[in-house]
Backbone as JSON, one array per atom type, in Angstrom:
{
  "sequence": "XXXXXXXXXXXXXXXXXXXXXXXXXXXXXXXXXXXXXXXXXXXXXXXXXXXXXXXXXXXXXXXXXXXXXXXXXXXXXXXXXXXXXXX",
  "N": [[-29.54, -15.52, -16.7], [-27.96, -17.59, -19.06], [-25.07, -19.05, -20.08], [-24.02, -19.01, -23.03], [-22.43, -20.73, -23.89], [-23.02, -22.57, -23.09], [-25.57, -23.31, -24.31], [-24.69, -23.81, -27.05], [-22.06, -25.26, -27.71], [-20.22, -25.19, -29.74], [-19.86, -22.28, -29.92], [-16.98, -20.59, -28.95], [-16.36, -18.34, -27.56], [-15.91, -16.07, -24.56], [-17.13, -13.86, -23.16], [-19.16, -11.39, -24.33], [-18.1, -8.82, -25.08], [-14.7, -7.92, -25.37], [-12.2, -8.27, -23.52], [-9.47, -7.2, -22.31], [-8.72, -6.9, -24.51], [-9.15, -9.25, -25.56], [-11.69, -11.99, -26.05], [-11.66, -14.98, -25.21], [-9.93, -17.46, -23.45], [-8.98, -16.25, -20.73], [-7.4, -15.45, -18.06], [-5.74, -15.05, -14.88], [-3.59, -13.04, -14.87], [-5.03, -11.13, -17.13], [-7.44, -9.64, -15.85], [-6.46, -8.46, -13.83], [-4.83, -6.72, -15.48], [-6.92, -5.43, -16.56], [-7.61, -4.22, -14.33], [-5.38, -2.63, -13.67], [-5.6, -1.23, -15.48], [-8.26, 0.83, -15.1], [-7.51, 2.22, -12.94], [-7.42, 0.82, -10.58], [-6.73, -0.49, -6.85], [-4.34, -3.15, -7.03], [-4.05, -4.92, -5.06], [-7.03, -5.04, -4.13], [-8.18, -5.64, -6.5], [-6.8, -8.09, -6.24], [-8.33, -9.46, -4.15], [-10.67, -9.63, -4.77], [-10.88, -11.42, -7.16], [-9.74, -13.83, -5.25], [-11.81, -13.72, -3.66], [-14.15, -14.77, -4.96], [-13.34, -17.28, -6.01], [-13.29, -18.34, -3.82], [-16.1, -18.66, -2.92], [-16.8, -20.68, -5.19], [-17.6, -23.69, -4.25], [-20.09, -23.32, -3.44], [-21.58, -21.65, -5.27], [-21.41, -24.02, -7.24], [-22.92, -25.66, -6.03], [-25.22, -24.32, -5.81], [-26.1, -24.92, -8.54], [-26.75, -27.24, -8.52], [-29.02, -27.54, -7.28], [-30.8, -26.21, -8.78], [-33.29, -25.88, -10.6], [-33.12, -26.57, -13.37], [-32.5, -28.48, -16.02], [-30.95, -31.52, -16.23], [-28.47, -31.67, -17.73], [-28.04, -29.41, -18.77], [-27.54, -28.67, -16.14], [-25.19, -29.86, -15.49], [-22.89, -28.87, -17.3], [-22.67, -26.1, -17.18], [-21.74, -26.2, -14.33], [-19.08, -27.46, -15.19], [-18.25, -25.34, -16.6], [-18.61, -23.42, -14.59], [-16.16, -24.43, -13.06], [-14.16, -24.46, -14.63], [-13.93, -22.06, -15.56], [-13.69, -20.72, -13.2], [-10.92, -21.97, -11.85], [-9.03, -20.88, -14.11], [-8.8, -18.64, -13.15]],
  "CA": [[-28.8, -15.59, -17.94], [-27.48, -18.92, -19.12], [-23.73, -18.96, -21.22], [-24.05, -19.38, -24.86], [-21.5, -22.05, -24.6], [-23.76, -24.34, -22.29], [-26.35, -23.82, -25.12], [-24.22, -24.34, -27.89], [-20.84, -25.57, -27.0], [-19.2, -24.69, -30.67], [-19.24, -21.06, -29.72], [-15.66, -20.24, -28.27], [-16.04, -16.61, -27.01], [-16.28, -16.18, -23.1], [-17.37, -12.61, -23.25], [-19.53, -10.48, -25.21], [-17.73, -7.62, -25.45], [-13.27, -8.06, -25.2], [-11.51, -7.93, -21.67], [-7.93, -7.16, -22.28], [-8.15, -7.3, -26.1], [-9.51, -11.07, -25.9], [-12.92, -12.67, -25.93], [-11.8, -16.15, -24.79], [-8.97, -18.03, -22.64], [-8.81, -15.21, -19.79], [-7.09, -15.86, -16.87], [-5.88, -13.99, -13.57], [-3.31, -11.88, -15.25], [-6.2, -10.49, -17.72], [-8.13, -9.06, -15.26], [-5.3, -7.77, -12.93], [-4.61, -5.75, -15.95], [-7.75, -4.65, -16.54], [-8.15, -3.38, -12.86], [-4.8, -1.52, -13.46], [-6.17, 0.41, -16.45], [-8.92, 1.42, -14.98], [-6.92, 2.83, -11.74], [-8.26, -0.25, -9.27], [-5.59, -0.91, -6.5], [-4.2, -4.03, -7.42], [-4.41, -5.72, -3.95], [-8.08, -5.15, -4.36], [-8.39, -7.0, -7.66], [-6.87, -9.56, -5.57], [-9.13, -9.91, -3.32], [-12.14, -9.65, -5.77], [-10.3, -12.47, -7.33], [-10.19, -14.57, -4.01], [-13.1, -13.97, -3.1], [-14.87, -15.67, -6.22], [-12.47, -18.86, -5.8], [-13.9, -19.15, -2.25], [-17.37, -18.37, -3.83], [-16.8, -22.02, -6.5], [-18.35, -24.08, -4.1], [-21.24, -22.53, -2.9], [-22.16, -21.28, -6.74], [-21.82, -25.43, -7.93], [-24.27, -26.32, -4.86], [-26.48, -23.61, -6.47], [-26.49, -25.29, -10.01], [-26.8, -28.62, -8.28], [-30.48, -27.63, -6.5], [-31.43, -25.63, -9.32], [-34.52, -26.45, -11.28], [-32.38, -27.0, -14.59], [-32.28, -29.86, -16.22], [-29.92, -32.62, -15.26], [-27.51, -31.56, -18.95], [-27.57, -27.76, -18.53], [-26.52, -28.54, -14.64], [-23.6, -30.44, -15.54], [-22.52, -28.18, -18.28], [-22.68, -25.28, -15.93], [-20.5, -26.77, -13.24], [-18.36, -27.58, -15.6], [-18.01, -24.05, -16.61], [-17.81, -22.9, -13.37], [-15.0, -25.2, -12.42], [-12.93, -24.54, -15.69], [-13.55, -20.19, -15.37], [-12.74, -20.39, -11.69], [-9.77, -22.67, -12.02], [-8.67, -19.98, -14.69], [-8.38, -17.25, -12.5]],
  "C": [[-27.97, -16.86, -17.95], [-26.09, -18.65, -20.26], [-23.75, -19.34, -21.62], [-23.33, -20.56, -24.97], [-22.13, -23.5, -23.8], [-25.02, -24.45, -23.28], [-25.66, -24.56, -26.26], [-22.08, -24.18, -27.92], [-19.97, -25.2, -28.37], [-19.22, -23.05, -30.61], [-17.98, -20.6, -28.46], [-15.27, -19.14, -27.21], [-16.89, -17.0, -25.17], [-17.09, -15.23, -22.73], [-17.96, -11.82, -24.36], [-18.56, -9.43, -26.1], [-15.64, -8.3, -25.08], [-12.94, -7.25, -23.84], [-10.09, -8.13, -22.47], [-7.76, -7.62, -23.52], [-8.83, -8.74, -26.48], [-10.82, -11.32, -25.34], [-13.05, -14.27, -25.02], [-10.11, -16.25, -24.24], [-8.64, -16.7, -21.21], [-8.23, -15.89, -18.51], [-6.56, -14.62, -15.93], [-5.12, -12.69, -14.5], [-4.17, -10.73, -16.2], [-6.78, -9.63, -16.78], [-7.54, -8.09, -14.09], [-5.2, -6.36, -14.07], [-5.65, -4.52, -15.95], [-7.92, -3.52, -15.32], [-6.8, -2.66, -12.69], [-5.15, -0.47, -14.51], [-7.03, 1.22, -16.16], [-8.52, 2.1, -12.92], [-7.01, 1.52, -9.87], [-6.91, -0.5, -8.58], [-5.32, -2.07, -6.5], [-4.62, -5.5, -6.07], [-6.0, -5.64, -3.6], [-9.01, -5.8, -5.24], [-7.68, -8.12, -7.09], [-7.65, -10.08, -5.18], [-10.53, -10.33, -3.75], [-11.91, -10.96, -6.22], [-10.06, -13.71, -6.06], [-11.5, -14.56, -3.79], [-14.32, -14.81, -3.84], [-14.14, -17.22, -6.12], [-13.1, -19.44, -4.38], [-15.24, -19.09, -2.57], [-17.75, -19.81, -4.7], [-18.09, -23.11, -5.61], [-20.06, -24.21, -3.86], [-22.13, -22.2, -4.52], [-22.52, -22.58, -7.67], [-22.88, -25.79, -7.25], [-25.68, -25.73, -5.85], [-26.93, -24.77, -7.22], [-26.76, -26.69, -9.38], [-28.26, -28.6, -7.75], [-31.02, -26.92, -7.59], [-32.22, -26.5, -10.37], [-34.13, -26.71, -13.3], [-32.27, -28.12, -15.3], [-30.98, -30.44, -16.6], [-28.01, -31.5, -16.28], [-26.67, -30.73, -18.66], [-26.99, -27.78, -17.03], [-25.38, -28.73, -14.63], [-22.68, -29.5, -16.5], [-22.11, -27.07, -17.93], [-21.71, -24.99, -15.02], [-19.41, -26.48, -14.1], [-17.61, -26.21, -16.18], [-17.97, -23.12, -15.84], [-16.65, -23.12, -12.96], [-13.65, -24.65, -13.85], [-12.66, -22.11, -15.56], [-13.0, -19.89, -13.88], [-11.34, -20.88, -11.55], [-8.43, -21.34, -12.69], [-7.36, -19.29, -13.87], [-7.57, -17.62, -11.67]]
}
């Protein structure tokens, strides 16, 4: 699955469906919440959260060997680096 916004970069929305009321700009506190509404212990949505930040490089390498062309690679990254940053 490729993100709508590396096809067409004037769509805004990050998310299909709304995380914490919002489709777009999400960052850590967003998802903290989420994982207290749905009972998650919070030092566990930490770690989920870490563990994806240590995850950034390893996931750009991907997009960097992948059979993509050159555009959609960079576009990619770049949307890796700006949703991980986020969080």
């Amino acid at each position: 699955m490729i993100p709508i916004n590396t096809v067409n970069p004037a769509d805004t929305e990050q998310t299909v469906m709304t995380l914490n009321g919002k489709k777009r700009n999400l960052h850590r506190n967003d998802f903290l919440k989420i994982a207290d509404t749905r009972s998650m212990e919070i030092t566990f949505a930490w770690e989920i959260i870490d563990r994806l930040k240590e995850y950034k490089s390893e996931l750009i390498w991907k997009m960097e060997e992948s059979y993509l062309a050159d555009e959609l690679k960079e576009r990619l990254i770049l949307l890796i680096e700006e949703r991980i940053n986020s969080i």
